[in-house]
C-alpha positions as CSV (number, residue, x, y, z in Angstrom):
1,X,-50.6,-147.1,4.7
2,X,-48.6,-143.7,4.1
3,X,-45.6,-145.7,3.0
4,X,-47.3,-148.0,0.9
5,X,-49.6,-145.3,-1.0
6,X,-46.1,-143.6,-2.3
7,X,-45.0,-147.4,-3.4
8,X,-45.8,-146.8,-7.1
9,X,-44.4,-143.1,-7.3
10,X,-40.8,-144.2,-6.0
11,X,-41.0,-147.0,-8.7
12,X,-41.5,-144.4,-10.7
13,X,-38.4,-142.2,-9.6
14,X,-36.4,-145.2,-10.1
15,X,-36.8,-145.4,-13.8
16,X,-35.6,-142.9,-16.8
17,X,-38.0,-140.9,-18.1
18,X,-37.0,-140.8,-21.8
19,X,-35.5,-144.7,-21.7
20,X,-38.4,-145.6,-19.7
21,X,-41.1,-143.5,-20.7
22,X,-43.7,-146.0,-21.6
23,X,-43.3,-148.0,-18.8
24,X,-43.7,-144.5,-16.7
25,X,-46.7,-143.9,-18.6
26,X,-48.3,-146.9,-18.1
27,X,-47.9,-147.1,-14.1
28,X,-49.3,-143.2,-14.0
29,X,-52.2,-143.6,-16.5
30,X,-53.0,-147.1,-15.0
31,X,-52.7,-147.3,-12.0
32,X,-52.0,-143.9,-10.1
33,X,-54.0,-141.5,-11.8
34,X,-56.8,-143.5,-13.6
35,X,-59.8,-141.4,-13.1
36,X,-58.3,-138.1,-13.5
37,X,-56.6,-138.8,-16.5
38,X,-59.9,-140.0,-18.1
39,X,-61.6,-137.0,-16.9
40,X,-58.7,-134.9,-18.3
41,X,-58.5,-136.5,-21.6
42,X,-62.4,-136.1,-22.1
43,X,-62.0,-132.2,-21.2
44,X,-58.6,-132.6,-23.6
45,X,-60.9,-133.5,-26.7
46,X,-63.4,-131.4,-25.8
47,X,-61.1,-128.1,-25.6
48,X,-60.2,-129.1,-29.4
49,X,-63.7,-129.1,-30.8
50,X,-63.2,-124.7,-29.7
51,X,-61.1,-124.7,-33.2
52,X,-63.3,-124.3,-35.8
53,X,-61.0,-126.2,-38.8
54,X,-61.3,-129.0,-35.9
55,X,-65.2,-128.9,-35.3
56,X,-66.6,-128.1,-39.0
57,X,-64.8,-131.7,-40.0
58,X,-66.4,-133.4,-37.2
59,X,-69.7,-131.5,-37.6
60,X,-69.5,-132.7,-41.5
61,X,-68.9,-136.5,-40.9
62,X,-72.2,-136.5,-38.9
63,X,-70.3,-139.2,-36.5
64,X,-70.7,-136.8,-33.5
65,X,-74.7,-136.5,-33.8
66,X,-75.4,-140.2,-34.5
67,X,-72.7,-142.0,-32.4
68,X,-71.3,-139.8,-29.7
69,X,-70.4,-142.6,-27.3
70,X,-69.3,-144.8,-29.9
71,X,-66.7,-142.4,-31.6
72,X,-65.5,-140.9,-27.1
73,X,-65.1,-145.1,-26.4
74,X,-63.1,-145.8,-29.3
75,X,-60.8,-142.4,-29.1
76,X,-60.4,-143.8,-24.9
77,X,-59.8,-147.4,-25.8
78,X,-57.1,-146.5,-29.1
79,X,-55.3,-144.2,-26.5
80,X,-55.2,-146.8,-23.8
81,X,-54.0,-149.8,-25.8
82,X,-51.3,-147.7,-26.9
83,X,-50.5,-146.6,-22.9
84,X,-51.4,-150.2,-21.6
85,X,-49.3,-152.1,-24.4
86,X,-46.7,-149.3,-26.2
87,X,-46.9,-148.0,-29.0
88,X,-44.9,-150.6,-30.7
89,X,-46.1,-153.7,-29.2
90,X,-48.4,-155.9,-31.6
91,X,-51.8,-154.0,-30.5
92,X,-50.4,-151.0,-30.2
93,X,-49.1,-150.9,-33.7
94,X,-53.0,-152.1,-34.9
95,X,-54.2,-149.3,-32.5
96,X,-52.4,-146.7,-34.5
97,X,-53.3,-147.9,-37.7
98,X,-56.7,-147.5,-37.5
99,X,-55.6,-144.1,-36.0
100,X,-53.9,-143.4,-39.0
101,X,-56.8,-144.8,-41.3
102,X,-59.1,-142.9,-40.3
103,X,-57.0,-139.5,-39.8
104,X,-55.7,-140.8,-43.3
105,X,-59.4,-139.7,-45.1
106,X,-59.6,-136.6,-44.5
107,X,-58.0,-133.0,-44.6
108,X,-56.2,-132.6,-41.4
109,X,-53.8,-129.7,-41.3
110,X,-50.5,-130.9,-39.1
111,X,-50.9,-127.7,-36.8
112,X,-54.5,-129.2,-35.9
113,X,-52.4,-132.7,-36.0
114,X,-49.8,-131.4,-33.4
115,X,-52.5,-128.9,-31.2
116,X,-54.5,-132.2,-30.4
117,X,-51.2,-133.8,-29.6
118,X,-50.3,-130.8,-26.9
119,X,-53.9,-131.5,-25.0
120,X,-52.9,-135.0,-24.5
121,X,-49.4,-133.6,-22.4
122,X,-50.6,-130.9,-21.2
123,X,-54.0,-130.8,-20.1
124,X,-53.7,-133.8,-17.9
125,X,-50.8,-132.8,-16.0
126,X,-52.5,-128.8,-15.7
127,X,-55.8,-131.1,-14.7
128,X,-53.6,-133.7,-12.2
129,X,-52.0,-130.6,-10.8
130,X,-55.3,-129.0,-9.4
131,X,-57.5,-131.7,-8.7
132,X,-55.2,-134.8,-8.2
133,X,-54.2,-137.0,-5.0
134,X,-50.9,-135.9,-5.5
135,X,-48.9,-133.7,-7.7
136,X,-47.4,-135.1,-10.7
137,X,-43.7,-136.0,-10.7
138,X,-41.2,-134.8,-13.0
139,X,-40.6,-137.8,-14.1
140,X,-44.3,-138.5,-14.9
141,X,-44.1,-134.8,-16.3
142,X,-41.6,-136.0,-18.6
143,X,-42.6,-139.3,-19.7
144,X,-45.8,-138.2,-20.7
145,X,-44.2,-135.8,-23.1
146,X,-41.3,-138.0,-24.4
147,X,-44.5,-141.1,-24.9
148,X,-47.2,-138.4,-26.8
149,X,-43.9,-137.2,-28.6
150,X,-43.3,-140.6,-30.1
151,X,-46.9,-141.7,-30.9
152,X,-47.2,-138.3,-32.9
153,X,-43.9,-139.2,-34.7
154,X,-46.1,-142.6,-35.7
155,X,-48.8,-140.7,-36.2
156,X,-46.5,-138.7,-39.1
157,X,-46.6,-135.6,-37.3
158,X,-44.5,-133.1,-38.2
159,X,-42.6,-130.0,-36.2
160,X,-42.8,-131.6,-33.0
161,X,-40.9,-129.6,-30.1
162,X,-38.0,-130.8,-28.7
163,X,-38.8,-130.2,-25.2
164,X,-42.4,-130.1,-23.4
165,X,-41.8,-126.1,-22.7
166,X,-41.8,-125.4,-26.2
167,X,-44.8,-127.6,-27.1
168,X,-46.7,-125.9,-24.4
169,X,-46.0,-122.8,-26.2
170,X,-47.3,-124.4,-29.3
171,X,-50.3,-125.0,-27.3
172,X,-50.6,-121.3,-25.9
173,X,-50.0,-119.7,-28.9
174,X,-52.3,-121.9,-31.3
175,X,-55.1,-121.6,-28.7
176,X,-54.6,-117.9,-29.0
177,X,-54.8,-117.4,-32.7
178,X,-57.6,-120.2,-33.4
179,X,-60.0,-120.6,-30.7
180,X,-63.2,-118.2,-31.7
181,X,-66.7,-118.9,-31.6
182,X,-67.9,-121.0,-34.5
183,X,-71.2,-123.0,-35.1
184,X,-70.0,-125.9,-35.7
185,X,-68.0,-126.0,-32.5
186,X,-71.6,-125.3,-30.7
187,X,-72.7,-128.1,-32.4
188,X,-70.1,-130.3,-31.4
189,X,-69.7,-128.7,-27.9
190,X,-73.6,-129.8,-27.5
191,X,-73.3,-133.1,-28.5
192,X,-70.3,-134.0,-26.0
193,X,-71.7,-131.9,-23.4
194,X,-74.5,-133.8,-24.0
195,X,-73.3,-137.4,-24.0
196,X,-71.6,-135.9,-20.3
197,X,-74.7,-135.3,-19.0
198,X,-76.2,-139.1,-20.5
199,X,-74.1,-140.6,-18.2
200,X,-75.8,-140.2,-15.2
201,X,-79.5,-140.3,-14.3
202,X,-82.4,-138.1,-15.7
203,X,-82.6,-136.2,-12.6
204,X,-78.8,-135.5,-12.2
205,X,-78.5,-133.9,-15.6
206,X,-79.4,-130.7,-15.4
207,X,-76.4,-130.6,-12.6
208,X,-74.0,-131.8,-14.8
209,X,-74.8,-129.3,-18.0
210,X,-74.2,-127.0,-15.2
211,X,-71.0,-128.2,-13.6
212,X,-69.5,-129.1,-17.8
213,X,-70.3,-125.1,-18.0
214,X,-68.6,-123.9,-14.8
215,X,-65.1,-126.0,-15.4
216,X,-64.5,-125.2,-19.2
217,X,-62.1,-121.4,-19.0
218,X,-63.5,-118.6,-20.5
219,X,-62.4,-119.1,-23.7
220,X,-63.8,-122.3,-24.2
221,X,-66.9,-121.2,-23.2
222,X,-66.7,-118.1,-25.5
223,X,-65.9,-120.3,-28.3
224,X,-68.8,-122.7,-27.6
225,X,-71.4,-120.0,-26.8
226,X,-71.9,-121.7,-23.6
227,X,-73.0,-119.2,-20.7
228,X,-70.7,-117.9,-18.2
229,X,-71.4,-119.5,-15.4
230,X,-71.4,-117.6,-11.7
231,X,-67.7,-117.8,-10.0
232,X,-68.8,-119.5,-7.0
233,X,-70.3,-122.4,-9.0
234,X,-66.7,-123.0,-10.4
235,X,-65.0,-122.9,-7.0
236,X,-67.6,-125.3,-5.8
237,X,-66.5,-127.4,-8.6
238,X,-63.1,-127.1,-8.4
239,X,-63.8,-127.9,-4.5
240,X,-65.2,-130.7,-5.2
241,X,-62.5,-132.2,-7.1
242,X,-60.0,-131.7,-4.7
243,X,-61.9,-133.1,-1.7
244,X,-61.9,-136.0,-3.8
245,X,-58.5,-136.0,-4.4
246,X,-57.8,-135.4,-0.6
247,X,-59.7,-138.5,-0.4
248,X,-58.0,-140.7,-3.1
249,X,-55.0,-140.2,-0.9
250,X,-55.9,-142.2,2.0
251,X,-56.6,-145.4,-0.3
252,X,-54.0,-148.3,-0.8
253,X,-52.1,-148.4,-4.1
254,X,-54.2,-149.6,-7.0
255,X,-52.9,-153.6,-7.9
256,X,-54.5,-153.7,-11.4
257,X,-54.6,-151.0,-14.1
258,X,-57.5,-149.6,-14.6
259,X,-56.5,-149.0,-18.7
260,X,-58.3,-151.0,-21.7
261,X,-59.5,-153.8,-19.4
262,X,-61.5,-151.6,-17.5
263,X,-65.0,-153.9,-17.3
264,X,-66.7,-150.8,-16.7
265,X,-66.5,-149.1,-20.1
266,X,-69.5,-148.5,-21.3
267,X,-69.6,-149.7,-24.9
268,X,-67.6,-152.8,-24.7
269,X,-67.8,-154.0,-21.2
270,X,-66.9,-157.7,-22.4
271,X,-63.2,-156.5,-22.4
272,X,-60.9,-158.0,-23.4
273,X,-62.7,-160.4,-25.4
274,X,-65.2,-158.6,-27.2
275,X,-62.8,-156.2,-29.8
276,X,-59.2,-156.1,-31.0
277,X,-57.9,-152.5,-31.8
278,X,-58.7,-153.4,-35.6
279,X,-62.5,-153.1,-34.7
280,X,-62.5,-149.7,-33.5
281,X,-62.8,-146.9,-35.3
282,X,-65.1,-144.7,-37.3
283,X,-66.5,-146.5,-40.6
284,X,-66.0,-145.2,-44.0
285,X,-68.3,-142.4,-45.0
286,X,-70.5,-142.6,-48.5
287,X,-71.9,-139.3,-48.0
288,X,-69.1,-136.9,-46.7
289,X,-68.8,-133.8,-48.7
290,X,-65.2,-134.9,-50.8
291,X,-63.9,-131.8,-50.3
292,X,-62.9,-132.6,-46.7
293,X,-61.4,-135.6,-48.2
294,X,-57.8,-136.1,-48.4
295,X,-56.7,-136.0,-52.1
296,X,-57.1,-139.3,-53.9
297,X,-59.7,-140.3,-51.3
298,X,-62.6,-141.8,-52.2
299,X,-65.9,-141.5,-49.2
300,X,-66.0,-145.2,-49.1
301,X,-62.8,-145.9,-48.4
């Protein structure tokens, strides 16, 4: 069983991580590290609604208070076509279309562009490192920046590093000078937090508000005005995540990705049958203030 749990990851150090980097990718995200990567994506997004440039163009769309689940499915499902099919494979390129659509309406600075693009990298591999079944490979390590690197070049941003040491010093430094308390990132810190917490029974929620508070850093938490939660409840949490992990590590090798055709998604579980990448996406807005519109935009379009 040892033998064949490490199948995957010596697949994986057969291959080149800047010729081969999707393929890398898509074995890690898909099949080694589904769950966590999920979990460290939704954190991912979540740490970029602590910028307030970032949340008060959420908070002014209004897409966050009337369709949480709807706008964290479609971010999950554009990023895994992308990882399950490549970035230049027929539904990747429609995946990053509307991507580009939508980003397309509005004012988006390309430092907020490229910040969001460091969380993808990064923030998995900091959150695979603590709480994974295994440690991430360099190769992995690698991949995942040369893949993000390329979708952000598609994405037309701009100033990308040239290594994954120099965007994580984008990311330290950015984080630095823009993460500060804001109302509009408590607003949008809420609403996620929120739509955590929806995922599990009535009774359980209260837990998870609590748990959501005890894993975001301190200065997420200052910048959401969420409490400061007790040290011990963010051991226990952190804990928790690696008994998991410990546990992961006794299964067999996963023998399907668990990507877009996950059944168990919970907005389309009719996968993949019921949405091409063209569906997604956030509809045009008649009533967002224009001047968070890109110039020559029109709400409606």
């Amino acid at each position: 069983m040892t033998r064949r749990r490490y199948d995957l990851l010596r697949r994986i150090e057969s291959l080149d991580p800047v010729a081969d980097h999707q393929e890398i990718q898509r074995i890690s995200v898909g099949y080694e590290f589904p769950w966590d990567y999920r979990r460290a994506l939704e954190f991912a997004l979540f740490r970029t609604y602590c910028v307030p440039s970032i949340s008060a163009l959420l908070d002014a769309t209004g897409e966050f208070a009337a369709r949480p689940q709807r706008r964290y499915d479609d971010t999950a499902l554009l990023m895994a076509e992308l990882v399950e099919h490549g970035y230049d494979s027929p539904r990747g390129r429609e995946a990053l279309r509307v991507v580009n659509r939508a980003h397309g309406r509005y004012r988006i600075t390309n430092d907020d562009m490229l910040y969001v693009l460091t969380t993808f990298v990064h923030d998995p591999i900091d959150w695979i490192d603590d709480h994974g079944w295994r440690p991430l490979s360099e190769n992995e390590r690698l991949a995942s920046f040369h893949f993000y690197r390329a979708v952000g070049k598609r994405m037309g941003i701009t100033a990308i590093p040239d290594t994954s040491d120099e965007l994580r010093q984008y990311k330290v430094d950015y984080e630095r000078d823009n993460f500060r308390y804001s109302d509009t990132n408590r607003r949008i810190g809420e609403y996620t937090r929120e739509l955590f917490c929806s995922w599990y029974p009535a009774p359980l929620r209260p837990a998870v508000r609590h748990a959501v508070h005890a894993l975001v850093d301190p200065a997420m938490s200052a910048a959401f005005g969420f409490p400061v939660m007790p040290a011990w409840t963010t051991r226990a949490g952190k804990a928790a995540l690696r008994a998991r992990g410990e546990v992961v590590r006794l299964l067999p090798p996963r023998r399907r990705s668990r990507l877009a055709a996950d059944p168990r998604n919970r907005t389309y579980p009719s996968y993949p049958n019921g949405y091409r990448p063209a569906d997604l996406g956030a509809p045009p807005l008649a009533d967002v203030d224009p001047t968070w519109l890109a110039p020559g935009r029109r709400p409606d379009a």
